[in-house]
PASEBA-1860 file (N, C-alpha, C; in nm, 3 decimals):
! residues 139
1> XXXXXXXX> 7.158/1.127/12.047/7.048/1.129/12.142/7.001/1.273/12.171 ~ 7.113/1.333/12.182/7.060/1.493/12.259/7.121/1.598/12.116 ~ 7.027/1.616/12.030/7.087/1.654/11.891/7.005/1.778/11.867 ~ 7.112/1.907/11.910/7.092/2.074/11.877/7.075/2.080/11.726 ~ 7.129/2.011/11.623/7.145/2.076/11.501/7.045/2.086/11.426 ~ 6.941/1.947/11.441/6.780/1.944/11.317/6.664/2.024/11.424 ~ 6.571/1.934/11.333/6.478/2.081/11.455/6.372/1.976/11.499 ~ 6.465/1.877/11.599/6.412/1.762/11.689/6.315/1.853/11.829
9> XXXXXXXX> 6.355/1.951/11.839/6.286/2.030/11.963/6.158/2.086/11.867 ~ 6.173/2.135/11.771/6.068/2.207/11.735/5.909/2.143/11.674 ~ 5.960/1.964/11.632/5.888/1.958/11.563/5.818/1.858/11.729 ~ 5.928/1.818/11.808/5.875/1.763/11.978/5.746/1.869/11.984 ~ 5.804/2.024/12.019/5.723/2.104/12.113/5.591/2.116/12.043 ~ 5.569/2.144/11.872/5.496/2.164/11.778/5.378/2.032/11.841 ~ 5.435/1.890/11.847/5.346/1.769/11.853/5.327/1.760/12.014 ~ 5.347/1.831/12.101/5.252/1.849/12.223/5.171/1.955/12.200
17> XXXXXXXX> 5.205/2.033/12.140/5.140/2.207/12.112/4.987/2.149/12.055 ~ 5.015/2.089/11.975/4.834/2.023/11.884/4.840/1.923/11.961 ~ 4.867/1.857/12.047/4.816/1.743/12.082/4.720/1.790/12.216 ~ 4.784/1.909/12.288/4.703/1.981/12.410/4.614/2.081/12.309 ~ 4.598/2.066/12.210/4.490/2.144/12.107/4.533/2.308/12.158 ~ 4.677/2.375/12.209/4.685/2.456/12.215/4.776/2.524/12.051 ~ 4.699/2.703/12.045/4.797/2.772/11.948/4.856/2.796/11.994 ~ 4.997/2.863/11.948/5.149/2.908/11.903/5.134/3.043/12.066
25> XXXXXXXX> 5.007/3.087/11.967/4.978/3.246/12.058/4.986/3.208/12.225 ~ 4.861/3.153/12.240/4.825/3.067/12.320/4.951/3.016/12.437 ~ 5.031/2.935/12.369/5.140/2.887/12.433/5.237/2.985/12.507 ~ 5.254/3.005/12.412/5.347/3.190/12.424/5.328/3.213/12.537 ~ 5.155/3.299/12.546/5.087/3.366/12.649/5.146/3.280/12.810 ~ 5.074/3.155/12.802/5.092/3.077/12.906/5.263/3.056/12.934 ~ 5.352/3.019/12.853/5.482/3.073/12.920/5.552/3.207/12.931 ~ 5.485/3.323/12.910/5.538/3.407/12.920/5.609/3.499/12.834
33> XXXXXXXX> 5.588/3.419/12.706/5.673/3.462/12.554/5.619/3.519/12.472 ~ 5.644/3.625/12.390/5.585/3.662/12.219/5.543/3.560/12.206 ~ 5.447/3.535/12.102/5.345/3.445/11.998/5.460/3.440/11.916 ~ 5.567/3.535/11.897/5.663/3.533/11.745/5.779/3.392/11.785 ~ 5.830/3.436/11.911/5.922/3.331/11.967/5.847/3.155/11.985 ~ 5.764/3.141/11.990/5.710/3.007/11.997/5.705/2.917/11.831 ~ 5.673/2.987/11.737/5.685/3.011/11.594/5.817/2.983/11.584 ~ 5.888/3.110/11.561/6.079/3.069/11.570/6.087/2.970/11.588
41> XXXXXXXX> 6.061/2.875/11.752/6.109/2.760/11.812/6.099/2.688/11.715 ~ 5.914/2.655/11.690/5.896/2.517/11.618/5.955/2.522/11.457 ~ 5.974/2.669/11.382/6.073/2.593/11.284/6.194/2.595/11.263 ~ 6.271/2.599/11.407/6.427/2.613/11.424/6.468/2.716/11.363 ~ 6.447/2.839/11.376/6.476/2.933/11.367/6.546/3.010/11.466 ~ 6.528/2.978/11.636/6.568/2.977/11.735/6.591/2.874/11.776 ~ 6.709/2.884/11.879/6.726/2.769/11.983/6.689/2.803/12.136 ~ 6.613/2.707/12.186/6.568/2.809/12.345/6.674/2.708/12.449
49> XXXXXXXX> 6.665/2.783/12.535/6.750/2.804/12.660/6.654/2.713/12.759 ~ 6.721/2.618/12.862/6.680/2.495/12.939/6.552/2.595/12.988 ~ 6.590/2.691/13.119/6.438/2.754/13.119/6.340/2.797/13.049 ~ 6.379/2.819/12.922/6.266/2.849/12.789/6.139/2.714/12.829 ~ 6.284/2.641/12.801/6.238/2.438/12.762/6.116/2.441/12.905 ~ 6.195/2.460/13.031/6.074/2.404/13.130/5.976/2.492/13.110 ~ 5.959/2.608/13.100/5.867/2.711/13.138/5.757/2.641/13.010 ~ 5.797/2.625/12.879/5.733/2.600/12.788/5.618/2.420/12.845
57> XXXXXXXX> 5.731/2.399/12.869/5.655/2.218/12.931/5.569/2.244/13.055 ~ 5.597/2.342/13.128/5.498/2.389/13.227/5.365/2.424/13.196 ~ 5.374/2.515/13.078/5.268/2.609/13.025/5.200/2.446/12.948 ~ 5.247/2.344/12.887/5.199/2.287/12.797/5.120/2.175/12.941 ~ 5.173/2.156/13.071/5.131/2.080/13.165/5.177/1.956/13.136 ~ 5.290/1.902/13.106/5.391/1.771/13.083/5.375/1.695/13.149 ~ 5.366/1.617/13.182/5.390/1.441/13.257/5.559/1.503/13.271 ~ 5.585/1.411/13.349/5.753/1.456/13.366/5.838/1.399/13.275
65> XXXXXXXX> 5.760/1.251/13.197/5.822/1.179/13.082/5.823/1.248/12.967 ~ 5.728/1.311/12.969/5.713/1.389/12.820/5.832/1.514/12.822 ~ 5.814/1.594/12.929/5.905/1.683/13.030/6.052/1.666/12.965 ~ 6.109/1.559/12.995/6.211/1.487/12.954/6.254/1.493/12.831 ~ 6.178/1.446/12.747/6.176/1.419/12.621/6.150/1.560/12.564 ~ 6.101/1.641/12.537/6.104/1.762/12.488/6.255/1.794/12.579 ~ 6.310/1.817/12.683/6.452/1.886/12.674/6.548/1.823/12.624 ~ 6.497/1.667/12.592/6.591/1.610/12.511/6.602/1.615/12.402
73> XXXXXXXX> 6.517/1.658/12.312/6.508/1.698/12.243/6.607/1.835/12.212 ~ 6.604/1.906/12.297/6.618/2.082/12.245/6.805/1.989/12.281 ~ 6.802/1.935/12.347/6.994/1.886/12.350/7.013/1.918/12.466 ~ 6.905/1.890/12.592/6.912/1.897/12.753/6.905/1.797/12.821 ~ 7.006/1.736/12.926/6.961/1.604/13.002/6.831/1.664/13.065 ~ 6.785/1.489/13.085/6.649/1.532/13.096/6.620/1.544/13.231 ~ 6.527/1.580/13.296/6.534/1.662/13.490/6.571/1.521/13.534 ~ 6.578/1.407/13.589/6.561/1.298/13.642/6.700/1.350/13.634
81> XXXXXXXX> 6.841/1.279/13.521/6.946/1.306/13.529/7.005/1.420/13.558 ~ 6.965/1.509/13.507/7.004/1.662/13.560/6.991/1.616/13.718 ~ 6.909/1.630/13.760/6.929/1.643/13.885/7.007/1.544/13.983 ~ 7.020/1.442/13.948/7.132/1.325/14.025/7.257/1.409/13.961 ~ 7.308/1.460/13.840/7.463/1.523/13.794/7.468/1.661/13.847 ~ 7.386/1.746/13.955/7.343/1.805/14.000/7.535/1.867/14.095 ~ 7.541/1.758/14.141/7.680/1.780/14.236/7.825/1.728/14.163 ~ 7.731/1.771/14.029/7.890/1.696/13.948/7.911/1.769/13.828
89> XXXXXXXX> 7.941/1.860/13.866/7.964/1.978/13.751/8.022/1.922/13.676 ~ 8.116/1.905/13.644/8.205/1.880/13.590/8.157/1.715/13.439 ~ 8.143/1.663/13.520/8.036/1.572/13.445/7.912/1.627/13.348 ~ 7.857/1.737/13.376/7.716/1.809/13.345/7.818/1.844/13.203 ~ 7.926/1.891/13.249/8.011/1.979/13.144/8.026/1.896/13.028 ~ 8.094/1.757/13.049/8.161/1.745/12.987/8.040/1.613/12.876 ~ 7.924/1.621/12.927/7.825/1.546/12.859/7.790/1.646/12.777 ~ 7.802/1.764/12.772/7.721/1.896/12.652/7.814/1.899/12.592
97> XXXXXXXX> 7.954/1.894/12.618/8.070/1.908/12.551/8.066/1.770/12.420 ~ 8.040/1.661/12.486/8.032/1.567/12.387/7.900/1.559/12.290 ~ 7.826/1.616/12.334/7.651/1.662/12.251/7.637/1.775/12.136 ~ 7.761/1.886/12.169/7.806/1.982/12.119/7.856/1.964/11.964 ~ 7.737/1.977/11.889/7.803/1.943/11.750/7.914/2.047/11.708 ~ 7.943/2.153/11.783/8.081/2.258/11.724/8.168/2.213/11.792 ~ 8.168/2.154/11.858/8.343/2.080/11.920/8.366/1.989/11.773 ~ 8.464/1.943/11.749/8.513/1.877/11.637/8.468/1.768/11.698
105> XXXXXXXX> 8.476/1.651/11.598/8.409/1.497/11.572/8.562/1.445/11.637 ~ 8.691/1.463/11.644/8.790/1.420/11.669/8.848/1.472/11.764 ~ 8.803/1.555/11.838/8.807/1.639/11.978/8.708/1.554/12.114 ~ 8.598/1.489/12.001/8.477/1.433/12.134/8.522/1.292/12.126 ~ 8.553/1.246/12.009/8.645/1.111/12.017/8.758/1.095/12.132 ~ 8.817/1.178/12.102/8.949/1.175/12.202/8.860/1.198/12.354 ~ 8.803/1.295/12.409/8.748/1.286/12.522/8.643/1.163/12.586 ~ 8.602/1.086/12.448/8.568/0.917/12.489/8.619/0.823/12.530
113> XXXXXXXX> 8.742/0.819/12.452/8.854/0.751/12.469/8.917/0.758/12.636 ~ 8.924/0.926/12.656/9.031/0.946/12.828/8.872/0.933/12.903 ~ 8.776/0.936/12.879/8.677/0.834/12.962/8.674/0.683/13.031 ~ 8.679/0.659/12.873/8.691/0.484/12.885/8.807/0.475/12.992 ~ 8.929/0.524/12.963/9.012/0.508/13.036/9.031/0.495/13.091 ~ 8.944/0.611/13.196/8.937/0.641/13.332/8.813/0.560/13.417 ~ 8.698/0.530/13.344/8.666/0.374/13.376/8.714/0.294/13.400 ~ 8.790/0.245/13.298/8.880/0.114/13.296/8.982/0.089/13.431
121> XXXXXXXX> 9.045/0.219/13.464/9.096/0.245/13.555/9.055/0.205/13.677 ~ 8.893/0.311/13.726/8.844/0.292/13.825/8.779/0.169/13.844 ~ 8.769/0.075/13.759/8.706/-0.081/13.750/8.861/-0.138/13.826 ~ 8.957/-0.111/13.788/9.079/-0.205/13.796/9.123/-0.170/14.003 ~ 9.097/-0.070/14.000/9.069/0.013/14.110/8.971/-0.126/14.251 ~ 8.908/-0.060/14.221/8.746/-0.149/14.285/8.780/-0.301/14.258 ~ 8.819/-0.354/14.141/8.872/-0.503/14.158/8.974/-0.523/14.274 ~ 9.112/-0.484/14.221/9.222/-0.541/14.295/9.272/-0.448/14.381
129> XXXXXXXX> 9.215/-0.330/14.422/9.241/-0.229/14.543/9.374/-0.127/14.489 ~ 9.388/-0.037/14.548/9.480/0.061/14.462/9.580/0.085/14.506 ~ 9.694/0.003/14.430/9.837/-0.013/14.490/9.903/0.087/14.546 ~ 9.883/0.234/14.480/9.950/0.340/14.557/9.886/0.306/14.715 ~ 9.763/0.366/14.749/9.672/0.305/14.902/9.754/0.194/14.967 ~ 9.782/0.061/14.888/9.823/-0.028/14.974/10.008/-0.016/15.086 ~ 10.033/0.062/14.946/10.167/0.107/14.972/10.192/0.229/15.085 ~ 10.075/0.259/15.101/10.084/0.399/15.193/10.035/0.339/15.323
137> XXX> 9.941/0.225/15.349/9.875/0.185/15.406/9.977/0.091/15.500 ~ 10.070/0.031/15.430/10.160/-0.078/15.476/10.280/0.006/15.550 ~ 10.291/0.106/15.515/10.413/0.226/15.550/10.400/0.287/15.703
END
């Protein structure tokens, strides 16, 4: 879904770039960037940075759906989620961690797995109430 490695951001930003009938230069100007760095972007030559991403969707004037979809693209949750995982660091972390095509394929497996787990857990939790609690509770 959120995939850094092809050049899913570049060829996104490229197909709002002509679709707002704006140039490369153009774009640049309006976010604040070289004409050279907007170029880079669209043929993955660079990878830009989440504020690159908004400033660029700003300058392009995004719907917030589109918004979305271009940082999902570049391998960014998109603002809606960002901002509810906002107080959950840790979560924020460990979703880039699994998006992260240089972590090993058998490193993000295993961190799916002590997920599920810990779902499974907190489901069993919320069903039948949590025996340590009851035991402390009865004491």
């Amino acid at each position: 879904m959120f995939d850094r490695t092809g050049n899913g951001f570049g060829l996104t930003l490229k197909k709002f770039r002509e679709a707002r009938r704006v140039s490369q230069s153009k774009l640049a100007a309006r976010a604040g960037f070289d004409h050279s760095y907007v170029s880079r972007l669209e043929s993955g030559a660079r990878t830009p940075t989440r504020d690159a991403v908004e400033q660029l969707a700003i300058a392009l004037d995004l719907e917030p759906v589109n918004r979305d979809e271009l940082l999902a693209s570049a391998g960014f949750l998109p603002g809606q989620l960002s901002s509810l995982l906002s107080g959950e660091p840790e979560i924020t972390e460990v979703l880039g961690l699994l998006q992260n095509n240089h972590v090993p394929e058998a490193y993000r497996d295993s961190m799916r797995q002590v997920l599920r787990l810990l779902a499974e857990q907190a489901r069993h939790v919320l069903k039948d109430g949590d025996p340590v609690q009851d035991v402390v509770a009865a004491a």
